[in-house]
C-alpha positions in Angstrom: 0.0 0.0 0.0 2.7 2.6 0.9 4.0 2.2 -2.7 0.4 2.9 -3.8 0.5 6.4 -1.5 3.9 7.2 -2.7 3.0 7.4 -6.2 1.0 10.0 -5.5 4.1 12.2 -5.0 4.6 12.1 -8.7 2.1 14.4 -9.1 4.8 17.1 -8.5 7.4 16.4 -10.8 5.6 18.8 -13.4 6.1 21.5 -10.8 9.7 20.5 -10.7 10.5 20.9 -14.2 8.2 24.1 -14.5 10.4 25.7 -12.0 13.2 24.8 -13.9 12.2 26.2 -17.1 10.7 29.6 -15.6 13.8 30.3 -13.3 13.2 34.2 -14.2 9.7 34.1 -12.8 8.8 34.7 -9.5 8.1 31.8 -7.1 4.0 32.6 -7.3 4.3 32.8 -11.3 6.2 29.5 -11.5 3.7 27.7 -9.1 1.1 29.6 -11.0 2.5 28.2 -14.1 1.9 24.6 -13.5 -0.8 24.8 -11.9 -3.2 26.4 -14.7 -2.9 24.2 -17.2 -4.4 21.1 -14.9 -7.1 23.3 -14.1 -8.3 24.0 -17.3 -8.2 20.7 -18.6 -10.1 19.8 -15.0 -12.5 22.6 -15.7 -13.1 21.4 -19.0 -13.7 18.0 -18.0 -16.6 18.9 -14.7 -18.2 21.4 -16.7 -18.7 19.7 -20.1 -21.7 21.5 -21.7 -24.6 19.9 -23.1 -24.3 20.3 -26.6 -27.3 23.0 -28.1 -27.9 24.2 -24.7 -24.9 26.0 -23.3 -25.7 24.7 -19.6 -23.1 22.1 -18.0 -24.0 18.9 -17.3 -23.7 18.7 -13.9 -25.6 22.2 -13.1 -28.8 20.2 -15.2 -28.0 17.2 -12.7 -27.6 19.8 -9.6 -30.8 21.9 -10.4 -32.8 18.8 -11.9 -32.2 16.7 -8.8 -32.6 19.2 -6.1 -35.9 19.9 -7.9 -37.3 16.0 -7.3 -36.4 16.3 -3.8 -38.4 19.0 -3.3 -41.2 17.7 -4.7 -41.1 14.4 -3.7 -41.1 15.5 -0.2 -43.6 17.6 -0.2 -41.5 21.2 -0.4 -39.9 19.5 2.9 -37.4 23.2 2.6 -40.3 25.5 3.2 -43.1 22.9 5.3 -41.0 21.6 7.5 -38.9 24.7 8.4 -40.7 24.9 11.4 -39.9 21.9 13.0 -36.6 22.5 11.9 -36.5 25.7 14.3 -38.0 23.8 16.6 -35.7 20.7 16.8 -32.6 22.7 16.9 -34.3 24.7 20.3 -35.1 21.2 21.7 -38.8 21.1 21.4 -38.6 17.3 20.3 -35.4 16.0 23.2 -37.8 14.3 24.8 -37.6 11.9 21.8 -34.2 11.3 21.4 -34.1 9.8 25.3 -33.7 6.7 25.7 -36.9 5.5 27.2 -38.7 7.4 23.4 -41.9 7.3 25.0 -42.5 3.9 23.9 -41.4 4.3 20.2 -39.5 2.0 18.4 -35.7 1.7 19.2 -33.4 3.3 16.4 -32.9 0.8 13.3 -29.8 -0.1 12.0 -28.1 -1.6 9.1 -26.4 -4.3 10.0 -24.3 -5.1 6.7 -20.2 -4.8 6.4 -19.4 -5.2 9.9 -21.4 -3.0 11.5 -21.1 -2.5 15.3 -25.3 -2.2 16.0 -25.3 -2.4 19.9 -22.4 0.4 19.9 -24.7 2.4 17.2 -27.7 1.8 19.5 -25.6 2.7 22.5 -24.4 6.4 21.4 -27.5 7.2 19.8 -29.1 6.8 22.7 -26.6 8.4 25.3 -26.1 11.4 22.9 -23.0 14.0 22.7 -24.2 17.3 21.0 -27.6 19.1 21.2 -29.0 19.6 17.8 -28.5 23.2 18.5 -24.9 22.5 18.6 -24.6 20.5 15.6 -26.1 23.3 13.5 -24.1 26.1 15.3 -20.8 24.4 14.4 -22.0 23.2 11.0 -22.9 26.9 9.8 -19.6 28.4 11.9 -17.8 25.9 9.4 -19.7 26.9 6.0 -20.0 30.7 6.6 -16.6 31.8 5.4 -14.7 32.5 2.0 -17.3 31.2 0.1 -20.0 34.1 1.7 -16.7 36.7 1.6 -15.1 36.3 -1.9 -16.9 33.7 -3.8 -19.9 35.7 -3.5 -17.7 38.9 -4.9 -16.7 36.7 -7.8 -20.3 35.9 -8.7 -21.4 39.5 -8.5 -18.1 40.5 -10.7 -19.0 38.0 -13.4 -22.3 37.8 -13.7 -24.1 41.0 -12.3 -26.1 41.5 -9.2 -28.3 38.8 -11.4 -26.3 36.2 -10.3 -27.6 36.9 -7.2 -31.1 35.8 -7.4 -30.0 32.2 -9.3 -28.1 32.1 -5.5 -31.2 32.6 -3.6 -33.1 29.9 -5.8 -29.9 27.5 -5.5 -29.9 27.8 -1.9 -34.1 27.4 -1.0 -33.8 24.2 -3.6 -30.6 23.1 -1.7 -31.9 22.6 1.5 -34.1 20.0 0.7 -31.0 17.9 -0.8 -28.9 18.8 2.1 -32.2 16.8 4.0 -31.6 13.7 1.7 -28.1 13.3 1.9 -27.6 14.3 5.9 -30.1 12.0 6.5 -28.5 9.1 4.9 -25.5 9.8 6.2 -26.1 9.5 9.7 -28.3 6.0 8.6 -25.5 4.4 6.8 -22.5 5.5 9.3 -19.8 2.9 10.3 -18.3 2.6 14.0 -14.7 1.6 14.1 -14.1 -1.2 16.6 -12.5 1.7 19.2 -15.9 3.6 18.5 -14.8 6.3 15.8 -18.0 7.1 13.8 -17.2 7.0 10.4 -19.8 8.0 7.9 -20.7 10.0 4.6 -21.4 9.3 0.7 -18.7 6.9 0.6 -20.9 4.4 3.5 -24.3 5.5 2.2 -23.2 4.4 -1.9 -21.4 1.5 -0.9 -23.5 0.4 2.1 -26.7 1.9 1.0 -26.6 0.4 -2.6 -25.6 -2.9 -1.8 -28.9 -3.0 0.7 -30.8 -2.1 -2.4 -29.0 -5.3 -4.4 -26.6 -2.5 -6.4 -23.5 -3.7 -4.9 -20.8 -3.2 -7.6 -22.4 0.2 -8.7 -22.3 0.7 -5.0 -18.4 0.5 -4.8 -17.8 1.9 -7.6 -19.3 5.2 -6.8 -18.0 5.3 -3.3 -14.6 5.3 -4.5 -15.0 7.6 -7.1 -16.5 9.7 -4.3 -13.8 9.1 -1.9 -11.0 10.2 -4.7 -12.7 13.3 -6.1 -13.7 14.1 -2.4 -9.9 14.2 -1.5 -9.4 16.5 -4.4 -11.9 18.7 -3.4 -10.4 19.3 0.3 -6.8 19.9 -1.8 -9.2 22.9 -3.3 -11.7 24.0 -2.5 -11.1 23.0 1.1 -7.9 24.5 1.2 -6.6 26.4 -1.9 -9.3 28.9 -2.3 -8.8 29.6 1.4 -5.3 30.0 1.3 -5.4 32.2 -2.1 -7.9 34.4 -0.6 -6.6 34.9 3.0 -3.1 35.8 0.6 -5.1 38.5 -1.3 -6.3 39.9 1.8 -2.9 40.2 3.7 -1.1 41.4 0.4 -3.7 44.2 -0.2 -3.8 45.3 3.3 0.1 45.2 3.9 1.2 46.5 0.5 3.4 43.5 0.0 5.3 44.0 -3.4 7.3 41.1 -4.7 7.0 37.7 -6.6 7.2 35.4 -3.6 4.8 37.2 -1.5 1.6 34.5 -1.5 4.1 31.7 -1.2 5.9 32.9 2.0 2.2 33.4 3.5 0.9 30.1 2.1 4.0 28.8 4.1 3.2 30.3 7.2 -0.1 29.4 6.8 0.9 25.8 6.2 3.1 25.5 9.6 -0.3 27.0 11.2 -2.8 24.5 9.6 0.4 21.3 9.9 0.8 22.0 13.9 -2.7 21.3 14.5 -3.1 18.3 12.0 -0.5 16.9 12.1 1.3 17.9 15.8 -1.9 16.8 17.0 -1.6 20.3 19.3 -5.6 21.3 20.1 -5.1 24.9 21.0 -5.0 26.5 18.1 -7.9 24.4 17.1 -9.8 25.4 20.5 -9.6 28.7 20.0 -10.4 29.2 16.5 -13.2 27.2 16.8 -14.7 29.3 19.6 -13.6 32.8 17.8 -14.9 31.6 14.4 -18.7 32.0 15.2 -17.7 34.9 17.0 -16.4 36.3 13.9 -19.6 35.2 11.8 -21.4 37.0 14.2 -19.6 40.2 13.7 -19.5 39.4 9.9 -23.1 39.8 9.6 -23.3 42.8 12.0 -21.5 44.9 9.8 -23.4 43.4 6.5 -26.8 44.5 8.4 -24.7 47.8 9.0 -23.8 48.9 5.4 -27.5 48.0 4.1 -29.4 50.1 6.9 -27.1 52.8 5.7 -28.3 52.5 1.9 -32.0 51.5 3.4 -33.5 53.5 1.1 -31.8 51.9 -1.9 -32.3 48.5 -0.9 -35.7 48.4 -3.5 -33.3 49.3 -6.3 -30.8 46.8 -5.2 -33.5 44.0 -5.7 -34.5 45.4 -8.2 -31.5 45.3 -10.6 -31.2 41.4 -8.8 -34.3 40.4 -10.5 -33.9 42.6 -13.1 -30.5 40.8 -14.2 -31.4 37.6 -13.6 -33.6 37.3 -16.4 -32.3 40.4 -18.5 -28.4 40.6 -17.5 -26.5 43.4 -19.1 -24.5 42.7 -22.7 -21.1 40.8 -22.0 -21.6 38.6 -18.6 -22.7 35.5 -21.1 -26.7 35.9 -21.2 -29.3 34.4 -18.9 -27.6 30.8 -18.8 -24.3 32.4 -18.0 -25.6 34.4 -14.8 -27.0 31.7 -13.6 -24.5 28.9 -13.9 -22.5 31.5 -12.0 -25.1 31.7 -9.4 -25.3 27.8 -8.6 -21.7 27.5 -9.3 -21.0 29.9 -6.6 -24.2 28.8 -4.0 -23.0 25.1 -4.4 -19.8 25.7 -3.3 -20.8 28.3 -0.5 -22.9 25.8 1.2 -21.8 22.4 -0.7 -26.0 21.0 -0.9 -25.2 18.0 -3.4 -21.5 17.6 -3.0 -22.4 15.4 -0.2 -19.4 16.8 2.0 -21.7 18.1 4.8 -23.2 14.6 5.3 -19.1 13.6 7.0 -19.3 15.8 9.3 -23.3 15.2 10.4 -22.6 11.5 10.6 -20.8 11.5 14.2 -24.1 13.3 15.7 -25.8 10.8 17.7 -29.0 10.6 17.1 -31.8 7.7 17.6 -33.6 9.0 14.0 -31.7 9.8 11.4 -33.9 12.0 9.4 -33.7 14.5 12.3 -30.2 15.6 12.1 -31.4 15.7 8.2 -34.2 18.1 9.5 -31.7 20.5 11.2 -29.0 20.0 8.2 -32.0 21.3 5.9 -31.2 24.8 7.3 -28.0 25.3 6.8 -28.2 26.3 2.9 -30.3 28.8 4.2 -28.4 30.8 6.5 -25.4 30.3 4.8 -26.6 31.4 0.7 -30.2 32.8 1.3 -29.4 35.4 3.9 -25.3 35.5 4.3 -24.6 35.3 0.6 -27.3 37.6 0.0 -26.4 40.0 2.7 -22.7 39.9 1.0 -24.3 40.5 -2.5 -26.3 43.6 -1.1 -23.3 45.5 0.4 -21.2 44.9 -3.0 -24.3 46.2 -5.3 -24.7 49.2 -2.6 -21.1 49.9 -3.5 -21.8 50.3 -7.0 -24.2 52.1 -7.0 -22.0 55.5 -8.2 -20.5 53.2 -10.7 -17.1 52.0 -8.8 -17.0 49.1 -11.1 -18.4 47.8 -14.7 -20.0 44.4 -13.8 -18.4 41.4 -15.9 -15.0 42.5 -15.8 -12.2 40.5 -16.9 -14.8 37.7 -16.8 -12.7 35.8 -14.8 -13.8 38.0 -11.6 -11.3 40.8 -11.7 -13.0 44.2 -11.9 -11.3 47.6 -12.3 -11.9 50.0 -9.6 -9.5 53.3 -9.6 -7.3 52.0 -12.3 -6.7 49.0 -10.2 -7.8 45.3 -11.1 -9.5 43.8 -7.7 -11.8 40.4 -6.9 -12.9 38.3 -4.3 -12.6 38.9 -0.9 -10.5 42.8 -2.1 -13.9 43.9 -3.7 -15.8 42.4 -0.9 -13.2 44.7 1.5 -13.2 47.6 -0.6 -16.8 47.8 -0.6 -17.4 47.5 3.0 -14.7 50.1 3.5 -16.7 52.9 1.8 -19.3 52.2 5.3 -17.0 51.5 7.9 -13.6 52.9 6.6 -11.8 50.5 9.6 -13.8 47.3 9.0 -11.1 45.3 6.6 -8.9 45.0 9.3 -11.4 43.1 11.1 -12.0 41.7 7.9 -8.5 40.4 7.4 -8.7 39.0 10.9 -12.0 37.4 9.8 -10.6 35.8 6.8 -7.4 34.6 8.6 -9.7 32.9 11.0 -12.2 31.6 8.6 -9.5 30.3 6.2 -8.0 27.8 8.9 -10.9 26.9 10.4 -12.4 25.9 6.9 -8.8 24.1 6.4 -8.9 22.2 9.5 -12.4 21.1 8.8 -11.7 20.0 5.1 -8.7 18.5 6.3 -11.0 15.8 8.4 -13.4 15.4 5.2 -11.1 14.7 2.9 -8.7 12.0 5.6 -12.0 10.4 6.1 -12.2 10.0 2.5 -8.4 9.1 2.2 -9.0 6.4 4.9 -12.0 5.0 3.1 -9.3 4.5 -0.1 -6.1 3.6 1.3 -7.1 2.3 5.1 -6.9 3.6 8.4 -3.3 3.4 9.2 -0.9 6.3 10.4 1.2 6.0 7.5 -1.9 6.9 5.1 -2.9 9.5 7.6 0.8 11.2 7.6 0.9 10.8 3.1 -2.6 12.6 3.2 -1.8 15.5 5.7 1.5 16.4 4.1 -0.3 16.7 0.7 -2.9 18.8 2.5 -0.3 21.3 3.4 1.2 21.2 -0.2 -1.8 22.5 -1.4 -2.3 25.6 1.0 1.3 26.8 -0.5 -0.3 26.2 -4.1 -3.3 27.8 -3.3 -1.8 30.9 -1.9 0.7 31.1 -5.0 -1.8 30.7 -7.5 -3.9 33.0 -9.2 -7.4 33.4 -8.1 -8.8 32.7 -11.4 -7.2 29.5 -11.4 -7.9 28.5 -7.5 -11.3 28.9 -8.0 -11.9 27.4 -11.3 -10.2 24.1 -9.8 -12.0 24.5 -6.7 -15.4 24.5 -8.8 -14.5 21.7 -10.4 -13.5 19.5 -7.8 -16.1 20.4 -5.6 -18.6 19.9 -8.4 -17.4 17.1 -9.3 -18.8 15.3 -6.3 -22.3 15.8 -7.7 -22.0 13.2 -10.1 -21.6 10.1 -7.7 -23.4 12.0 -4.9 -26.6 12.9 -6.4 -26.7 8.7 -8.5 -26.5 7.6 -4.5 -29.6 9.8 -3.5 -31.9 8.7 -6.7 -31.4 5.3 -5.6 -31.7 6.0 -1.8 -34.4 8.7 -1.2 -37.4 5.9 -0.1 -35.3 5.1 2.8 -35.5 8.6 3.5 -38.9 8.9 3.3 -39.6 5.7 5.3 -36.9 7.4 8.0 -38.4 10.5 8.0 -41.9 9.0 8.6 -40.8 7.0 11.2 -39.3 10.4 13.3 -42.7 12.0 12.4 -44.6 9.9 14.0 -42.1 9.7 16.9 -42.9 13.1 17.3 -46.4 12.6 17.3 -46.5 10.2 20.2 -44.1 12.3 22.6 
């Protein structure tokens, strides 16, 4: 097997002999260098168009599947919000005790080794309030993607792109119910009582229990690979490029080597607490990080009560672009693949990621850690996203900026090209001129916190491929830290179009899994319903 992990190394010999050949470059250019190329031969591959359409193939899958679920169940986003609410304040705890009020004890699969006593066990005892599980899921999701991803979507395609969000987000929560659900179902208990669980267990577990087993394992380990990709970018990468941008712009660093000396430093940050199993740093971002959301969307609700009056107008040119955008951001299609591109990866509803981390809740029902998952998309896209578009749109109002840019998300403001999380700063500077300090702080925080927790979905998914040894956990973490270097030396053109890809990419296994699986949901959900009922 270690030969098998080591020949994953050879993915850097191109690197080597970049560097070589672009000795005159800068250290960011000559990373930059290599890395483009794979990414647009990535990008190309994810986001394959249908032909006479225009529309990629997986946004069709995305939008076409998200729209069954909520159908199927009954618009489960919007009826059963609700109980969602009250779940998460602990309305229904009496059900989760152990005694249930004489309801049926938890079911579980018993197939592949399965542990059921020790699932029975935890799910009854319990660890985390569902309050709890939903504060540190959306504390995890609220970060670059509601900073800078949102810039980029508003740069590209318009304050149109904003509205496709929105819609994303509503019709994402009721896949983010599916595939939570099954996650915490089909979840696997190591023999020293490690939870493991996510689309890897619910494809390969879940389809064999539905006589697909060789399509099952198939899919979970094409999930499992791509999934280990994605923490490389969009886990990782996009956070690294973006809390670069932010420390270059505010220090007025000036030189070729400037994003790889922070990527570094942010590497030895990230490596102490992954790999030097020291807990501190993780403690304490993981209490300041919410903290910082908090804040976050203090000073959104700041900047649009000082435009209130314009806030019609700013709706208005949202609707008004979604159907109509303006000449050169790439028509209606084109706004709102941006939108979905940029909602999916903001609160990653049909990647399946999400469903890792809500597999280690304890729970006796499964569908009602699904119920609480169901409102994360909303939080995160439908009012953080959109609270991020509004203060960018407020700022261009006088005409800082020609929406579409470079359309690669670079727009020119004072002579100066400037996206992502910049634009995002810049824009809340014109409110509260000190704010992108706190901003910087933010994104510093929210970039290793979001690296710390991709760094556990994608080991979990490295684990599931190569075992569950320390050697495969050491090969995994030091490519982790490889890719925050990369990330922070590469472009943010090319970060993010690898980081859509890879992310993205996840749909394609995911969303097969849930087509097959979504009438175990239903029975599972009809089982905590009437639960409910008889407390």
């Amino acid at each position: 097997m270690k030969y098998r992990l080591l020949t994953l190394f050879t993915l850097f010999l191109p690197f080597l002999s970049t560097a070589q050949e672009t000795s005159a470059m800068g250290l960011d250019e000559r990373i930059n260098a290599w890395f483009e190329p794979i990414t647009a031969v990535w990008e190309g591959i994810v986001f394959w168009q249908v032909p006479g359409t225009g529309i990629p193939l997986v946004v069709i899958i995305l939008v076409l599947g998200a729209t069954f679920f909520t159908l199927y169940f009954g618009f489960i986003n919007i009826r059963k919000f609700p109980l969602a609410i009250n779940v998460v304040r602990g309305k229904y705890d009496d059900v989760e005790a152990p005694e249930g009020h004489g309801v049926e004890k938890a079911e579980v699969n018993i197939v592949d080794g399965d542990l059921p006593d020790t699932i029975r066990d935890e799910s009854e005892e319990g660890e985390v309030s569902h309050f709890q599980a939903l504060a540190t899921a959306v504390s995890g999701t609220v970060g670059l993607g509601n900073i800078a991803g949102v810039a980029l979507a508003i740069a590209i395609g318009g304050p149109g792109a904003t509205f496709w969000m929105i819609l994303c987000g509503l019709l994402s929560m009721s896949t983010k119910f599916v595939e939570c659900t099954l996650g915490v179902q089909y979840r696997d208990v190591g023999e020293d009582g490690t939870v493991y669980g996510g689309p890897m267990y619910y494809l390969s577990r879940g389809l064999k229990e539905r006589g697909f087993t060789g399509l099952g394992k198939v899919l979970a380990v094409i999930f499992a690979v791509l999934c280990v990709g994605a923490s490389f970018g969009g886990g990782n990468a996009v956070q690294s490029n973006q809390a670069a941008e932010q420390l270059i712009g505010m220090m007025g660093l000036q030189g070729g080597s400037s994003g790889f000396i922070i990527g570094i430093v942010l590497a030895i940050v990230v490596g102490i607490v992954i790999i030097g199993g020291i807990k501190r740093i993780a403690q304490v971002t993981e209490k300041i990080v919410p903290f910082m959301a908090v804040i976050y969307a203090i000073a959104c609700l700041i900047v649009i009560f000082a435009n209130f009056s314009y806030i019609d107008d700013a709706f208005g040119l949202i609707f008004k672009g979604a159907f109509t955008p303006e000449a050169g951001l790439g028509g209606l299609f084109g706004v709102l693949i941006v939108g979905f591109r940029r909602a999916v990866f903001s609160n990653e509803a049909g990647a399946g990621s999400a469903a890792i981390a809500h597999s280690a809740v304890k729970t006796k029902y499964s569908a009602s850690e699904g119920i609480v998952a169901l409102l994360e998309p909303f939080i995160d896209t439908v009012v953080i996203c959109t609270m991020t578009a509004l203060v960018i749109i407020f700022y261009n109002s006088g005409g800082a900026f020609e929406y579409g840019g470079d359309g690669a998300g670079q727009v020119l403001v004072d002579g100066v090209d400037v996206g992502g999380v910049t634009l995002t700063s810049m824009a809340f500077q014109s409110v509260i001129p000190w704010f992108p300090y706190v901003l910087t702080f933010a994104v510093l925080l929210f970039a290793i916190s979001t690296m710390i927790s991709w760094s556990y979905y994608g080991l979990q998914s490295w684990k599931y491929l190569f075992g569950r040894s320390k050697a495969a956990d050491l090969c995994y973490k030091v490519l982790f830290i490889a890719f925050i270097i990369i990330g922070a030396s590469a472009s943010m053109g090319a970060v993010f179009a690898f980081s859509d890809a890879m992310i993205l990419a996840l749909v394609f296994p995911n969303m097969i899994g849930l087509m097959i699986l979504f009438p175990v949901v239903k029975k599972e959900l009809n089982r905590y319903l009437a639960a409910i009922k008889k407390s």
